[in-house]
N, C-alpha and C positions, 0 to 999 in steps of 0.2 A: 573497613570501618567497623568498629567495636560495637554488636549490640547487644540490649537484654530486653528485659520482660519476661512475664508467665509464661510457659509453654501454650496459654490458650490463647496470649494476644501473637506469639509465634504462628499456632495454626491459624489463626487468621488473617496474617500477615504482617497485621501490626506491631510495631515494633519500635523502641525508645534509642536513642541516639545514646553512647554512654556521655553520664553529664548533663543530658538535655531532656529528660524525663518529659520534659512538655510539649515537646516537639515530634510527635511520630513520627515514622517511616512507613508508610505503604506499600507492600510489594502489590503488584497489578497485574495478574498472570492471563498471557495472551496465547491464545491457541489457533496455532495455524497450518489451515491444507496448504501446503506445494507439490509442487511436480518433484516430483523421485531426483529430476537432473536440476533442477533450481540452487542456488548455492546464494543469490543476490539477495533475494527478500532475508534470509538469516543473517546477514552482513549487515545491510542497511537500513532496516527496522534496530535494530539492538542499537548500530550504532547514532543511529538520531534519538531512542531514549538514553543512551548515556551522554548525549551532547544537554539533552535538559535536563538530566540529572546534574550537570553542571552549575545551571541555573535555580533548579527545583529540586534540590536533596532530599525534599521528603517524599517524594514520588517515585517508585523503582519500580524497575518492567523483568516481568519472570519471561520467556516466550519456552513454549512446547510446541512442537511439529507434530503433525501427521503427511505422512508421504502419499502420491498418487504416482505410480508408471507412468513414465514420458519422458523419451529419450527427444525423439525429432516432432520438430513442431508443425507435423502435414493435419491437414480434416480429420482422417482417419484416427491416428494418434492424440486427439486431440479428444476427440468425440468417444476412445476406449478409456482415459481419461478421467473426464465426467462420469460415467459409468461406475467410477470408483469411489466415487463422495458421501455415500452412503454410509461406506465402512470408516474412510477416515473421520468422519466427523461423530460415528459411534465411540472412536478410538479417544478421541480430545474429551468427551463427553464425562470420559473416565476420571480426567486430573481437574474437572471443574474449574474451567479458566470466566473471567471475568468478561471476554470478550470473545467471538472467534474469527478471523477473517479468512478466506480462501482466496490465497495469490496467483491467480493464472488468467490474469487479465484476457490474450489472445483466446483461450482455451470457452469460454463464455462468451465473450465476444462472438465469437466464429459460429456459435450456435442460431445467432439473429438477434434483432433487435428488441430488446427490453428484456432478457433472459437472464443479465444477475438477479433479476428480483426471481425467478424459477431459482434458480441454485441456492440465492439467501433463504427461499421458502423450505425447500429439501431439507439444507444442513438443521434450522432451524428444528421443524418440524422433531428431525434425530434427537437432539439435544432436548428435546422437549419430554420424547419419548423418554428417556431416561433420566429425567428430574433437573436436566439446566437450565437456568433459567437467561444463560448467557445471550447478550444479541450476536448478532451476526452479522456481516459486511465483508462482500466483495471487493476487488483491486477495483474490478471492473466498472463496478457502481461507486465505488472510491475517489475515480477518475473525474466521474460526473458528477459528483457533488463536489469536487475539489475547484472546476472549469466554473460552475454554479457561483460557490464562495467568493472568490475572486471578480463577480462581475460578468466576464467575457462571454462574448457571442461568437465569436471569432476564432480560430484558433490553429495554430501549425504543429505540427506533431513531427515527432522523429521515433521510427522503429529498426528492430533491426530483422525483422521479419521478409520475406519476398513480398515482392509486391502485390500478388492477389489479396496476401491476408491483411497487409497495410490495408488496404482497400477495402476489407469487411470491418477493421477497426475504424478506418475513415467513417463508412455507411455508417458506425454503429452509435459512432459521436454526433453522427449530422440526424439521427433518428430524433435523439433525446432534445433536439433544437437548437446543435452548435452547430455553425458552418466552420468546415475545416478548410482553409485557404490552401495549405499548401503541406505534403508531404513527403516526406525523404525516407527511404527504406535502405538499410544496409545490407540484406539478403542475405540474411546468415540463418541457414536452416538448421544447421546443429545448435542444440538445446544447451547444451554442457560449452559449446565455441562459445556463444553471447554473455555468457557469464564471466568468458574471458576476456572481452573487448575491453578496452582501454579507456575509461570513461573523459579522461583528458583527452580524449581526441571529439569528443563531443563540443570542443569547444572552440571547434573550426568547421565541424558538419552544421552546425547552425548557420553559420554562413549562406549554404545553400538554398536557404532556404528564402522564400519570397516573404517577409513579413510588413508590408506596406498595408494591408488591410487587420492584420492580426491584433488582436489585443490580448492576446499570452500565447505562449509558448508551451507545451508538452515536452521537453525536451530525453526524455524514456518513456513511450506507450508501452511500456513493457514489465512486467516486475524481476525481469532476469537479468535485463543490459544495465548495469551499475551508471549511475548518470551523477548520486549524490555530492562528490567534491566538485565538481561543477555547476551547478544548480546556481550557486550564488555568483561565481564571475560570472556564467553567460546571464543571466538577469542584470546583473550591473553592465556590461557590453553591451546587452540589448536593449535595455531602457522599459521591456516587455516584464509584466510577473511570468516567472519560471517554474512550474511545476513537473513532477514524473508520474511516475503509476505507485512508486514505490513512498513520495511525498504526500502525494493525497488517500495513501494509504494510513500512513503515520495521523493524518489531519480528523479520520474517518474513526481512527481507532481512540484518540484523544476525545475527540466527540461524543463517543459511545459512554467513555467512560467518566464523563462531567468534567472533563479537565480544561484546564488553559492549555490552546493549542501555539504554543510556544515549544520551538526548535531554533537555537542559536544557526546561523549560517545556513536553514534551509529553504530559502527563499519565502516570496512575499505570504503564500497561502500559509506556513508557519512561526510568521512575525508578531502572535498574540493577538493582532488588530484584523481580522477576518473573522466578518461577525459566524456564527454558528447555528443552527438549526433552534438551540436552546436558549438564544436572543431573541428571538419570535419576531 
């Protein structure tokens, strides 16, 4: 797409459509920590803002990374990790992003209950220290205001985690005062494998799972296991809203940033009609 303007509505990001002078463009530059072995959250964030950019052309998503070490997803590696958030988030600090989220859902999780708000206070804090005045937002805390938005008290989850650390994502969802009915773990401890799963196969592991009491579905507690081309069959299959980690990330980050949380085809928590924090 063809655009102009001044160099200074450029450094801003503003920018005129050619021909449509009246209609800007936005670019909305989003900065995020991942694991070094992550490959999912850069997939699937871009590709749900270009599915709205389909809808909303005037709105465009820059993303910049900062990387954390982590190959396998044990306590240990998980916890040397963390350890690293300091630097990456001095590092995003530098390209002044509009937002920043740090994607490692389990990784936070695993530390106890109530601890993305420690991590959002850390990164935050960094970004302070050096003149951003960006908010900040976890996958993890993402999750929980997405389960929130939606209504649900309820909720089934699917990870591809072993089952201990299922089981400290389960605790961590039931802290915050969601009861988790029922969950399925894929057991896949390599970091770099889950990114390789097949996310159309999630659309027969739901199956497994017991949703008689549930009123939504988590169908990826994970920001690695790619779940997005599925998101909208299993929710129409299941008659449940369908949300991931990598869904109510996108929802968390639209939020931040005053927008319409509007995603074509990513289930209900992205349907525009989930009222927002800034609905009051």
């Amino acid at each position: 797409m063809a655009v102009g303007g001044s160099p200074a509505a450029h450094e801003r990001g503003y920018l005129t459509r050619a021909g449509h002078p009246e209609d800007p463009v936005t670019d909305h530059r989003i900065g995020m920590i991942v694991p070094s072995s992550n490959l999912t959250m850069e997939t699937e964030l871009p590709r749900m803002m270009r599915q709205r950019e389909s809808l909303i052309p005037e709105d465009r998503f820059v993303f910049h990374s900062s990387r954390m070490r982590m190959r396998h997803v044990t306590p240990e590696q998980l916890r040397a990790m963390n350890a690293q958030t300091g630097r990456a988030a001095l590092e995003l600090a530098d390209a002044r992003p509009d937002v920043v989220v740090t994607a490692c859902l389990v990784a936070i999780m695993a530390q106890g209950p109530g601890y993305h708000c420690t991590a959002e206070d850390e990164i935050t804090g960094v970004l302070r220290a050096e003149g951003s005045k960006a908010p900040v937002a976890s996958s993890a805390g993402a999750l929980l205001d997405g389960i929130r938005a939606l209504g649900a008290r309820r909720v089934a989850i699917v990870t591809p985690y072993m089952k201990p650390l299922t089981r400290l994502v389960a605790d961590y969802i039931e802290d915050a005062g969601v009861e988790v009915v029922d969950a399925l773990s894929l057991e896949v401890a390599d970091n770099l494998a889950v990114a390789h799963l097949d996310p159309a196969d999630l659309r027969e592991h739901w199956r497994r799972l017991d949703l008689s009491r549930a009123d939504a579905l988590v169908l990826s507690a994970c920001v690695q296991m790619p779940s997005l081309p599925s998101i909208q069959p299993v929710e129409e299959a299941s008659g449940l809203p369908v949300l991931s980690a990598a869904t109510a990330t996108a929802y968390r980050i639209l939020t931040e940033l005053g927008l319409p949380t509007v995603v074509p085809g990513a289930g209900s928590l992205l349907n525009g009609q989930v009222r927002t924090p800034a609905d009051g």
